[in-house]
N, C-alpha and C positions, 0 to 999 in steps of 0.2 A: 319486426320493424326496427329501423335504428333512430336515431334522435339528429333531428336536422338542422346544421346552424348555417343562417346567410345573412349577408348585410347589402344593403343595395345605396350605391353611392355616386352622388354627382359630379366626385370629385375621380379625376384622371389617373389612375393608377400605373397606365402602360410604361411607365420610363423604368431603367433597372435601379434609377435610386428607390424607386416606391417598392420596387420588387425586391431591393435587401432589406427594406427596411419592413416590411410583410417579413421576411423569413426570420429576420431577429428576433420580432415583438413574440413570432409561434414562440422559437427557440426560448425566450426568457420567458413568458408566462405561461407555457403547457408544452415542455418538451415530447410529454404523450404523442403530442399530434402532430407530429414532425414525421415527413413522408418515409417512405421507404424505396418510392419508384414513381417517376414522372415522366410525361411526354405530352405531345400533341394531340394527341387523337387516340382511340383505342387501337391496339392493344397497351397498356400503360405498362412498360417494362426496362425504363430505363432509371438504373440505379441513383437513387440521390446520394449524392456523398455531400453531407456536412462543411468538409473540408476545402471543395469544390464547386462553392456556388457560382463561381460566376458563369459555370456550364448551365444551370439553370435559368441565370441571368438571360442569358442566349437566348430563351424560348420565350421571355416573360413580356415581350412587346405583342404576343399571341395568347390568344387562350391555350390556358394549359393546364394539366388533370392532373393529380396526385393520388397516388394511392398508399394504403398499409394493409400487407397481409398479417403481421402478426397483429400481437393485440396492445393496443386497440385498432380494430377492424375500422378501414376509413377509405373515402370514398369523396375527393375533394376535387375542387374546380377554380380558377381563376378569370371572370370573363374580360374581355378588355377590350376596344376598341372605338374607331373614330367614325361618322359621317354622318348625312343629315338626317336620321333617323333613328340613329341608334339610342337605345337605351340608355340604365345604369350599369357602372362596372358594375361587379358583383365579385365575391370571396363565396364560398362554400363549402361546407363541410358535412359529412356525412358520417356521426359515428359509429358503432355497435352502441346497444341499448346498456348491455352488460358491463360496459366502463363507469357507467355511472349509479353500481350500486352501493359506492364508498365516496360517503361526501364527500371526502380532500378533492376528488376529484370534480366532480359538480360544482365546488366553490373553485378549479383550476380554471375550469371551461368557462365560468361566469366571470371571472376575472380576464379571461381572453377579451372573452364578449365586451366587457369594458374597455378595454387597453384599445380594441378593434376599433370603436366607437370612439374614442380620440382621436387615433391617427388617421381615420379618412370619414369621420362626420357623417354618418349614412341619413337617406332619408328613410327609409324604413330598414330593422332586422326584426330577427326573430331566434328563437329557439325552441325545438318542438320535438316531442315524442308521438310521429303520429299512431293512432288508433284506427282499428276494424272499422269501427262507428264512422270516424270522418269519412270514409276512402268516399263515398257515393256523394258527398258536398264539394270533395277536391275534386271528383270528376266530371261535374256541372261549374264549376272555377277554374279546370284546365288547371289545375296548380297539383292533381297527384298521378301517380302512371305506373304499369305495369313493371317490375324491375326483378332482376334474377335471376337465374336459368331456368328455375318454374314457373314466372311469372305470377308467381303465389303473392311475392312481397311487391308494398306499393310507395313510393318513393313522392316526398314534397317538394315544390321547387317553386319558388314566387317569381317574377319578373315584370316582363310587360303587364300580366292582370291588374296592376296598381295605376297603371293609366286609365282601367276602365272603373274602377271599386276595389274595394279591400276584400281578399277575401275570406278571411277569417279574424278572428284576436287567437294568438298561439298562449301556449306556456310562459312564453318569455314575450315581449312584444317591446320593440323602441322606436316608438314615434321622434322622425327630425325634425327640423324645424316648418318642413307643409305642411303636417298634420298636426303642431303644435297651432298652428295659424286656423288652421280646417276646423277643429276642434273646437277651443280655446284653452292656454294654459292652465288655468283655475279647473276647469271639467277635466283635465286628463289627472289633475295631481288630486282630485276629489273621487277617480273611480275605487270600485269597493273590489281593493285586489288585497292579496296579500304583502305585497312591496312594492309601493310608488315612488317614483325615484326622479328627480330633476338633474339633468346630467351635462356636463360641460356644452357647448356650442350650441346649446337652448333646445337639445333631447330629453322626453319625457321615458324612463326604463317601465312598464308594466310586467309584473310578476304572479303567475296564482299562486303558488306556492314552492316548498322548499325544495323539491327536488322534481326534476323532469317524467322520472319513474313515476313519480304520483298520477299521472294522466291513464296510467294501466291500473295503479291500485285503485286511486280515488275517484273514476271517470263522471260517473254522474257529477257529483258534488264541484269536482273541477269544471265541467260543462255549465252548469247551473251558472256557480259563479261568472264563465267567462258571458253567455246571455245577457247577466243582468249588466257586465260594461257595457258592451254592446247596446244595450239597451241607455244607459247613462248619458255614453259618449253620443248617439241617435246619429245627427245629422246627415242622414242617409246615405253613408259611405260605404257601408258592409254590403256585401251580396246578397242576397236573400231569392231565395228561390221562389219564393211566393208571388214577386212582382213577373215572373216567367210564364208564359203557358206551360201546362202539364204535361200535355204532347208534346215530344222534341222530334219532329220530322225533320231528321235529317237524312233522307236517302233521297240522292241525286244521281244525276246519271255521268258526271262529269264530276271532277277535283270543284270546276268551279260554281257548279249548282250545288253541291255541298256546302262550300266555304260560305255562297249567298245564305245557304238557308241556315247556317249557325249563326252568321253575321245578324241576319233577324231575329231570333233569338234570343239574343245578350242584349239585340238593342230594342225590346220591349220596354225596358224601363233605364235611365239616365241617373247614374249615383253621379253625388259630388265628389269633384275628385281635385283635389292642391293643386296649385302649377306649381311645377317643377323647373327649375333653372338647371336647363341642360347646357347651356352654352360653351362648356369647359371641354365637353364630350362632342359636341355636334360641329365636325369642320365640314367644308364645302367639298364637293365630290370632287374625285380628280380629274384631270383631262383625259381624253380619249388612248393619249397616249402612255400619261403614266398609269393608265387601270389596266394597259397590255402587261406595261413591266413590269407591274405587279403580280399579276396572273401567272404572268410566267414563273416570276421568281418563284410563289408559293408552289406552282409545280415541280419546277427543279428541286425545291427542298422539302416536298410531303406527298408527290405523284399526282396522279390525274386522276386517282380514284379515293373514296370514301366510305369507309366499312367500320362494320360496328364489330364486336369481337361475337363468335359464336355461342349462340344459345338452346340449351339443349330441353326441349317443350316437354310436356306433359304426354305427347305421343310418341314420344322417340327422336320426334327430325331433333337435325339439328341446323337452325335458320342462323341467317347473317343476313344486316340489314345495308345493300351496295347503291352505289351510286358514283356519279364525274363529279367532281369537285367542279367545276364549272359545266354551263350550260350555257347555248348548247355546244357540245366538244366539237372539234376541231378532226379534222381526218388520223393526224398527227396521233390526237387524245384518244381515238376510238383505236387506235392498231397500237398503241402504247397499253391502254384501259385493257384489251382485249390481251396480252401479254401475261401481265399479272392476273387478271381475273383468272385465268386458266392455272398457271402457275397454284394460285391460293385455295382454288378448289381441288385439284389434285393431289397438293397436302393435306385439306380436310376431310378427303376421302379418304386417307391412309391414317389419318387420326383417328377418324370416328369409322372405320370399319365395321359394315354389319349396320349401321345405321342411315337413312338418308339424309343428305346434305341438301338443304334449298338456299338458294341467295333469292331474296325479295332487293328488288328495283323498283322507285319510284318512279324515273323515266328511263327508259333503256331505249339508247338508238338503234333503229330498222337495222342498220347493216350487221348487227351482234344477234339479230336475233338468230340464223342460220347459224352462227357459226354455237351457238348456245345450243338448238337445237342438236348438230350434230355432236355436240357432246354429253347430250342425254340420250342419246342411243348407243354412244362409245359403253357410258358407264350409267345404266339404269339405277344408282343407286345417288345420282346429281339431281335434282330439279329445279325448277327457275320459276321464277312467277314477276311479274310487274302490278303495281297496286295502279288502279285506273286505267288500265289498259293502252298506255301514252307508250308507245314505240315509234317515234319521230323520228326521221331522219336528220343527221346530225345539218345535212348541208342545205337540206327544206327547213329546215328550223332557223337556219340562220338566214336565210334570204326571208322568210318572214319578219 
């Protein structure tokens, strides 16, 4: 497992002054964690050079990934964006476990974690080592998930769940000013943690102890404690599975008798949850017109298709998770999508020789299906699959 840092923020980040000024604060307080390779989407391969930010610059009005192959092992993210719906930005970090078995460096990260907590005021962050023990609370919270090419390792990630409940108290925990208010300031600065901390723009820092690692040595004892906050703080914000039924029926026969019967679900019981003043993040949608040129432009500079990088399972396959960056495509997007798609599996048949290659598709248009077909009979070592069984035709789709 690695140790997981994010901050979640009401405040705009998408301009490239927010974006140098992110790359400084990494640079001056934990050069460690200064990338190695960044991009748009997976695959993440494109060199960061120091010297040449303003190439970075270029991306940062989008979400964009970061990575570090050597050490420390790292696994970051930028989210950013505008409309009437959207969330918080978010920053994230992902590190190896093993960077932090030398304080200097745990007091580097924590010191980020502050500096971070200046310049863009989160309303909530955290920092966390998760555990075995949690993975089954993060997969009833929809906050933990399958991650690595064996699927063995399981990955943290908070977001929207905070519109519905909190769901968890982590290692590290900084309540912004909603949940200073949700709360009260006196209850957050009186919970029985190791470091309570009152922090510039009216954030409260909760701490269990001295180092992250401890959540592997010290688990029970750190659990204990985080409970009885939980228990301190009450006013029914945290998840609790107990307020759920026991039975989770979720099998449905469509995407959207599923999504109904999780939606019931979560909404057995109603936690308090802050308002949030999004208004900095939320503009009004665009015209019919500017959401073409938009469309298009992010075509012309990221393709018509959307793929995860390959993963190679516990059986052998080796899957890739595909899909149209918009929906539904366009005639244009299906004989373009169908282009690359063949192109990409044709390399990853010569990569992974000897093994099978699957691309899963969430929706795949009717007219691909033949042409996918005849390429599992070209090369019986390709297969295809669609989750939900949605093969829509791109031009019945859009007349609906």
């Amino acid at each position: 497992m690695d140790v997981f840092l994010k901050v979640l923020t009401a405040k705009n980040l998408e301009s490239r002054k927010r974006g140098r000024e992110f790359l400084k604060l990494l640079m001056q307080t934990n050069p460690d964690l200064l990338p190695e390779f960044y991009n748009y989407y997976e695959p993440i391969n494109i060199p960061y050079d120091i010297q040449h930010v303003d190439e970075v610059l270029n991306a940062w009005q989008q979400s964009i990934l970061f990575r570090r192959r050597g050490k420390p092992r790292l696994l970051g993210m930028v989210f950013v964006g505008r409309g009437p719906r959207v969330g918080h930005h978010s920053i994230s970090l992902d590190v190896a476990a093993g960077y932090f078995r030398q304080p200097e460096k745990v007091a580097a990260t924590l010191n980020l974690m502050r500096e971070l907590c200046n310049w863009c005021q989160p309303n909530f962050a955290y920092l966390h080592f998760l555990q075995p023990q949690e993975v089954e609370l993060g997969r009833l919270t929809r906050t933990t998930s399958p991650s690595g090419r064996t699927g063995k390792r399981w990955r943290l990630s908070i977001g929207r769940e905070i519109f519905s409940y909190l769901p968890d108290l982590y290692w590290l925990t900084i309540f912004g000013p909603p949940y200073v208010k949700l709360f009260g300031r006196e209850r957050l600065l009186s919970a029985p943690a190791y470091r309570v901390e009152e922090l510039p723009y009216g954030m409260v820092w909760i701490q269990l102890s001295e180092s992250p690692l401890d959540m592997r040595d010290r688990y029970d004892e750190l659990h204990a404690q985080r409970q009885a906050i939980k228990a301190h703080l009450n006013q029914n914000a945290f998840f609790d599975p107990g307020f759920h039924p026991r039975e989770r029926d979720f099998v449905g026969r469509t995407p959207e008798e599923l999504e109904a019967k999780i939606a019931a679900w979560y909404g057995t019981h109603t936690y308090n949850v802050p308002e949030f003043d999004l208004s900095e993040l939320r503009a009004p949608l665009p015209t019919p017109e500017e959401a073409a040129a938009l469309r298009q432009s992010i075509k012309e500079q990221f393709g018509v298709l959307t793929f995860t990088r390959p993963e190679t399972l516990a059986d052998g396959r080796v899957v890739r998770l595909v899909g149209f960056r918009f929906w539904p495509p366009s005639t244009e997007d299906i004989e373009e999508g169908w282009r690359r798609l063949r192109r990409m599996a044709l390399r990853d048949l010569r990569r992974y020789r000897g093994q099978h290659v699957e691309y899963v598709f969430h929706r795949l248009p009717a007219e691909l299906v033949g042409r996918l077909e005849e390429l599992q009979r070209e090369r019986p070592d390709f297969r295809y699959a669609v989750q939900g069984n949605d093969t829509s035709s791109g031009s019945e789709s859009r007349r609906s």
